[in-house]
Structures are given as structure tokens and as C-alpha cells.
VEXDREN-2710 file (C-alpha; in Angstrom, 1 decimal):
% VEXDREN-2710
k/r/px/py/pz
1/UNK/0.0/0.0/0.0
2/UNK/1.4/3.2/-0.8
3/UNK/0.8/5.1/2.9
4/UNK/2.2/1.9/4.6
5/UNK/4.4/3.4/7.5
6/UNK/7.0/0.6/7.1
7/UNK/7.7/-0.9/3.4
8/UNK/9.1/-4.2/3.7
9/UNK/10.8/-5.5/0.5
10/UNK/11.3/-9.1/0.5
11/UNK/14.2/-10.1/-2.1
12/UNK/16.1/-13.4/-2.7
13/UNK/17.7/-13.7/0.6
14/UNK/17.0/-10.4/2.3
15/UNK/15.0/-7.9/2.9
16/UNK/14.3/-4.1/3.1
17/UNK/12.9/-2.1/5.5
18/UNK/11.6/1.4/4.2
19/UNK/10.9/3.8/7.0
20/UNK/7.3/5.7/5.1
21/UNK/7.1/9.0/7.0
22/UNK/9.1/11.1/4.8
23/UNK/6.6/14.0/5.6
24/UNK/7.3/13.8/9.3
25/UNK/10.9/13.3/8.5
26/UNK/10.6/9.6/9.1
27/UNK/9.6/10.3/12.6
28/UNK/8.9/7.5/15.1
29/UNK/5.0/7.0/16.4
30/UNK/3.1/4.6/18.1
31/UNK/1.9/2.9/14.6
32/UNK/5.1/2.8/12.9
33/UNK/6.9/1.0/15.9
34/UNK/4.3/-1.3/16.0
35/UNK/4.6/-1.8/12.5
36/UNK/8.7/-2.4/12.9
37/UNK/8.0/-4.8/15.7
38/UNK/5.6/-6.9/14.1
39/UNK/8.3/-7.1/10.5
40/UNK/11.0/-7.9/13.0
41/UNK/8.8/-10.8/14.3
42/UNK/8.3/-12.1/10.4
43/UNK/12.0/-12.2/9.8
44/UNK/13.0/-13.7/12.8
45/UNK/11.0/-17.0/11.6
46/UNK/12.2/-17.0/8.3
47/UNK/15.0/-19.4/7.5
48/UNK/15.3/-18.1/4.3
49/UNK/16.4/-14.5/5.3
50/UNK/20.2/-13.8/5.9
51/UNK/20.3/-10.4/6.3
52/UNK/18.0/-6.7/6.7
53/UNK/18.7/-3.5/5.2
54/UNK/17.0/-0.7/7.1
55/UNK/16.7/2.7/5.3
56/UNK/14.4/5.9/5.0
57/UNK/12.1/7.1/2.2
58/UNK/12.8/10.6/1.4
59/UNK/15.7/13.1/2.2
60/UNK/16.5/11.7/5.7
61/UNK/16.7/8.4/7.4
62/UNK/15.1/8.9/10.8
63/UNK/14.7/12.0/13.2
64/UNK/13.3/10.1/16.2
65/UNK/10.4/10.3/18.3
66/UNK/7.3/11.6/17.0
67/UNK/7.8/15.2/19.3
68/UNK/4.6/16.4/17.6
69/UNK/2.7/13.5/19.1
70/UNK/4.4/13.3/22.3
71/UNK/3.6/17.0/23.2
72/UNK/0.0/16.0/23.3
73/UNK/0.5/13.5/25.9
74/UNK/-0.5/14.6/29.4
75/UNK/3.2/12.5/30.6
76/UNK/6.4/12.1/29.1
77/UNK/6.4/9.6/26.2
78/UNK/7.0/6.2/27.6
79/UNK/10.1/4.5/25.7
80/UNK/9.7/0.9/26.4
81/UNK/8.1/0.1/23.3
82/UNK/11.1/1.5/20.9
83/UNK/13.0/0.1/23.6
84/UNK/12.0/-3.2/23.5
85/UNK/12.1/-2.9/19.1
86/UNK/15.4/-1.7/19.3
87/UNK/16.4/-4.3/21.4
88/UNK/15.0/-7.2/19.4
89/UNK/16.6/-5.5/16.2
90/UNK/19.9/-5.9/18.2
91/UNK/19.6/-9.4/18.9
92/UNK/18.2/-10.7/15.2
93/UNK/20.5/-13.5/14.7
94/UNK/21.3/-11.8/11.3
95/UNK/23.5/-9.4/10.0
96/UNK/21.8/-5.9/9.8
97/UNK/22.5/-3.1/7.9
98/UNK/21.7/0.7/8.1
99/UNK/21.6/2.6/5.0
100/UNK/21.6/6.5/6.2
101/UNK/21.1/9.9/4.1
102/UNK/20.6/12.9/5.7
103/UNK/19.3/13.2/9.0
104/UNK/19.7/10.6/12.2
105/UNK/19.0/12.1/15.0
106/UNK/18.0/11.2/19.1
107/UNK/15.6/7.8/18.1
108/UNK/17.1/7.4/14.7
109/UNK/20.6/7.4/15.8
110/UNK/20.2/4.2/18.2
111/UNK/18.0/3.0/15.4
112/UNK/21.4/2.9/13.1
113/UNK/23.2/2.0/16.1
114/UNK/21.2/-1.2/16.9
115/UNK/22.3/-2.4/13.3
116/UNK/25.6/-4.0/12.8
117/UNK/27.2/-2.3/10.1
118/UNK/26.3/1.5/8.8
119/UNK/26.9/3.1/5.9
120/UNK/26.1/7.0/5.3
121/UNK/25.4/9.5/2.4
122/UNK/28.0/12.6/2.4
123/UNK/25.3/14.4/3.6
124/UNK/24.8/13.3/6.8
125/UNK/23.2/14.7/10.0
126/UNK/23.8/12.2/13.2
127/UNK/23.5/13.4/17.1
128/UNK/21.2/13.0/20.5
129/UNK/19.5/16.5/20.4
130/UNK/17.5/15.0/23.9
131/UNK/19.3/18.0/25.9
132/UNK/17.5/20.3/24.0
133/UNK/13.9/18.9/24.7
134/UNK/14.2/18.0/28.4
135/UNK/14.5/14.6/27.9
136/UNK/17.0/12.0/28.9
137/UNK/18.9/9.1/26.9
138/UNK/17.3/5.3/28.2
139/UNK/20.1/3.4/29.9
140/UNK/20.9/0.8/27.2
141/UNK/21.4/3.7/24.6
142/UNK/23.8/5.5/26.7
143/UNK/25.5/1.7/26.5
144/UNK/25.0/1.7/23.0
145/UNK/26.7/4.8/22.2
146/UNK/29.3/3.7/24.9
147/UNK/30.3/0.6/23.2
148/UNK/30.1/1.9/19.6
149/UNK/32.4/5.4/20.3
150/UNK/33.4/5.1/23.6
151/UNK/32.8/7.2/27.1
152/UNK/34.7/10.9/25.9
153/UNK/32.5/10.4/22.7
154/UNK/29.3/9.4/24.4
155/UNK/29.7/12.5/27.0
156/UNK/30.3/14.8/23.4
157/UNK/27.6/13.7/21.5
158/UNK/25.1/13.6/24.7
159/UNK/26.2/16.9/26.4
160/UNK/26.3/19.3/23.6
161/UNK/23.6/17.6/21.4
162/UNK/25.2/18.4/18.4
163/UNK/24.6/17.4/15.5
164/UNK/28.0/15.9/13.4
165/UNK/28.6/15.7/10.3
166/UNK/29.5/12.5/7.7
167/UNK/33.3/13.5/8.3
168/UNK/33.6/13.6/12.2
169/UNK/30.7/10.8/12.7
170/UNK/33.3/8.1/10.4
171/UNK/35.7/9.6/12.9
172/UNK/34.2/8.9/16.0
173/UNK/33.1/5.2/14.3
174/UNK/29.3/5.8/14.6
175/UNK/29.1/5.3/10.6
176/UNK/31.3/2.6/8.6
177/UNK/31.4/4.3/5.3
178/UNK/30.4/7.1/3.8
179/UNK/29.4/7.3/0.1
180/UNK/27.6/10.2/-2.2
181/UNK/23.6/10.7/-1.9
182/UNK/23.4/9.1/-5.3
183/UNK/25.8/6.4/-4.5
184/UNK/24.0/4.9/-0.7
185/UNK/20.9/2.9/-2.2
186/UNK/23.6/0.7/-4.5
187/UNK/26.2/0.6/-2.1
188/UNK/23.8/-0.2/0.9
189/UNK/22.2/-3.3/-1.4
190/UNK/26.3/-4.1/-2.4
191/UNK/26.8/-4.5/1.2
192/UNK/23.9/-6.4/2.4
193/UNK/23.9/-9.1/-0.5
194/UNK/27.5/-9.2/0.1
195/UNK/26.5/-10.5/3.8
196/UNK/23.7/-12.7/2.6
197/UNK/26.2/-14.0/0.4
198/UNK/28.3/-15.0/3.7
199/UNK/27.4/-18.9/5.1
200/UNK/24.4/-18.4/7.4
201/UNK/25.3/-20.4/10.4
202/UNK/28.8/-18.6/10.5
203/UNK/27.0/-15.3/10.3
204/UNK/24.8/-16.1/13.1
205/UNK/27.8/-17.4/15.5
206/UNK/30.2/-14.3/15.1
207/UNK/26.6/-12.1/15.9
208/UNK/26.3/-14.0/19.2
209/UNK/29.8/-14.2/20.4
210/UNK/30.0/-10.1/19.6
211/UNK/27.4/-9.6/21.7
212/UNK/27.6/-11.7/24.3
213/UNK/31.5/-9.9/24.7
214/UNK/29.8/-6.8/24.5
215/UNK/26.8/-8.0/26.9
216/UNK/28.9/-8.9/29.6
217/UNK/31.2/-6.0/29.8
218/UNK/28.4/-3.6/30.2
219/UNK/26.1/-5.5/32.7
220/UNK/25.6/-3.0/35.5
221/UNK/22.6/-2.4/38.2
222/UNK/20.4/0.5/36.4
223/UNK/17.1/0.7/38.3
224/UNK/18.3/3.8/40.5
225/UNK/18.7/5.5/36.9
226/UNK/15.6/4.3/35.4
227/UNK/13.9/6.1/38.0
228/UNK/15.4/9.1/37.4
229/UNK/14.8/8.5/33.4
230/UNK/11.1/8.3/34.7
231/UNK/11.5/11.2/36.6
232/UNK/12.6/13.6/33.8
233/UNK/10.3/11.7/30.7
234/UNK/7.2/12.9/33.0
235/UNK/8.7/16.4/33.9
236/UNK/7.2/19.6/32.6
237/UNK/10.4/20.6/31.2
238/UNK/10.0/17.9/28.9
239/UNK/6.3/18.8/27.6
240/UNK/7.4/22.2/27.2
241/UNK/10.7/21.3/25.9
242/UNK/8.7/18.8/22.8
243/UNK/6.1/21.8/22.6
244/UNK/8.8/24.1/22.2
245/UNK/10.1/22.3/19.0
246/UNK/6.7/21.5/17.3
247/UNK/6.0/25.3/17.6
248/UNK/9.5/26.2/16.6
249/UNK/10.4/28.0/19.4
250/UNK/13.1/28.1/22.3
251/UNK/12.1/26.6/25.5
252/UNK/11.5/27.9/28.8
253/UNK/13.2/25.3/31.2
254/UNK/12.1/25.4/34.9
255/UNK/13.5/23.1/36.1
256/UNK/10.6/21.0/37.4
END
């Protein structure tokens, strides 16, 4: 259907996921997470699938949470839901890639984070912009961007809520490559058939050991800090600061 929010494109042995908001700059709602779990579920049955390319219709790949629909809400936006999608998306016992042009930003960053392997158009726009909306980063994102640039990099790209460019993002390692605008789509499929291409059951064993490496090192107690995640998604900075941007604005923080 042509106003699908998520396009799945199944080929010979992979298949394409087409974020389908390019209006709303590919921007993350309740329907289109659903949509992402429920394609997630589909490939995780089928044998036949040896790897998923995630990319965005239109200029930019992903600019996060819906703001426009979470200033609406009478408390902050509740995250488990993209938390528990990107989560599944991380453990899909297949490679994953994520094809990005233009913008990637707070949600759609740790969307092309949770994929193994990322490859950018020269054009790229990547950061966490949360500081700027009163909102805070979920724990396993901050470990996300921890063990894909590191700690000094994390505290950059979360304090100053910049957004970085194709250059300094290949830099700090949160993209693999970087290719023209007209060159991403056939360099994205290159790369994923290339993986599909790959024995299966090999692919699947260096995805597990990876992560269960990574898993370990960064097992820590958290529920002090998810309470004070709760804490600031449910402040009134936070409506204020998502009302601020829909209404193009600059916030007035309270601190409350």
C-alpha cells in the first residue's frame, strides 16, 4: 500500500525495510513502531532471510520520536516500546545493515546503532539532540553509544547535542562508510547481499559471540537510573521542551 508506514521489500535472501514517513521526516510513532516490531517478528521466523537493510524514504533516514505527538501526551512519552524494538533488532541472529542519508538524530541514531554495520550519504546529520527537549537518553542507549564510540564520545555527543557531520561521525566510528547521496541505495544493497552471500550459520555465530562480549562487559545495576529516566520523561520541562520544538520555538526550562 502506498501510505504503509514501514515498506518491507522481500528479495532473494534479504530484505528491506523502508521507513514511510518522509513527511514527518521519518519520525517514530506509536503505529510505525508497531509496524517495525511486528516485520521484526516475520523475519526472525524465516530461514530463508540472511540479512536486513534498514533505510528511510525521502531526504533523511530517521529524526526520532514523533515530538509532535508526544507533546500531546499529558506525561512524558514512555520508551519501552522503541526500547524493547530496538532491542529485538539488536539481537536478530542476522546481520543488519543501516543505510543512512541525511538526518539521524536522538531515536534514529540508536536506530542505526542497533544495526551491525552502517553506511552514510556525504550528507549526513547524526546526534542525541535530547538536551534540547528536556528529555534523557534510556540506559541501554547510553551503553549503546558507549560501546560503539566510547565514554569521551558518548559525553560529546550527549552533552552538547550536536549534531555531526559525515566526516567527524566516520571519525568517532558511529558510521562505517560514507558514500555520495546518489551512490547509498547501490552501495547499501552491495553490502547487504555481500552479507547474505556469507554462510548463514557462521554469520549467526560471530553475531552471538559479539554480543555476548559486549553484553557482559556492560552488565551493570540501572534501576536507581531508570527512576530518574522516569522522573525527567514525565517532567514539565519535557512537555514544554517537545512543545517548544513542534512550535518552533526556544524553551523555557524550569526546572521542574
Amino acid at each position: 500500500m502506498p501510505n504503509e508506514l514501514l515498506r518491507i521489500t522481500r528479495n532473494r535472501n534479504y530484505v528491506i525495510f523502508a521507513l514511510n514517513r518522509p513527511e514527518k521526516r521519518n519520525s517514530l510513532n506509536a503505529a510505525m513502531i508497531e509496524a517495525f516490531d511486528r516485520g521484526l517478528g516475520e523475519v526472525e521466523t524465516d530461514r530463508e532471510v540472511r540479512a536486513l537493510l534498514i533505510r528511510g524514504e525521502g531526504r533523511g533516514f530517521c529524526s526520532g520520536i514523533d515530538l509532535a505527538e508526544a507533546a500531546g501526551m499529558e506525561r512524558g512519552n514512555d520508551p519501552s516500546p522503541l526500547e524493547h524494538l530496538f532491542r529485538r533488532l539488536e539481537q536478530l541472529p542476522i546481520p543488519t545493515v543501516a543505510a543512512i542519508r541525511g538526518a539521524a538524530i536522538a531515536g534514529g541514531l540508536q536506530l542505526a546503532l542497533h544495526c551491525d554495520l552502517r553506511i552514510a550519504s556525504d550528507d549526513l546529520r547524526m546526534g542525541m539532540t535530547l538536551g534540547k527537549i528536556g528529555l534523557t537518553v534510556p540506559f541501554d542507549f547510553a551503553r549503546k553509544l558507549i560501546e560503539t564510540v566510547g565514554a569521551p564520545n558518548t559525553n560529546y555527543i550527549l552533552l552538547t547535542s550536536d549534531l555531526l557531520d559525515a566526516q567527524r561521525a566516520v571519525a568517532m566510528g558511529l558510521v562505517h562508510e560514507v558514500v555520495s547521496n546518489e551512490d547509498l541505495d547501490p552501495a547499501a544493497i552491495a553490502m547487504v547481499e555481500k552479507l547474505a552471500g556469507n554462510a548463514p550459520l557462521s554469520m549467526r555465530s560471530l553475531k552471538l559471540i559479539v554480543r555476548r562480549c559486549v553484553r557482559d562487559a556492560f552488565d551493570a545495576e540501572h534501576g536507581d537510573l531508570e527512576e530518574f529516566s522516569a522522573k525527567v520523561r514525565n517532567s514539565a520541562d519535557f512537555r514544554e521542551g517537545a512543545r517548544a520544538f513542534v512550535e518552533k520555538r526556544k524553551p523555557v526550562w524550569r526546572g521542574e
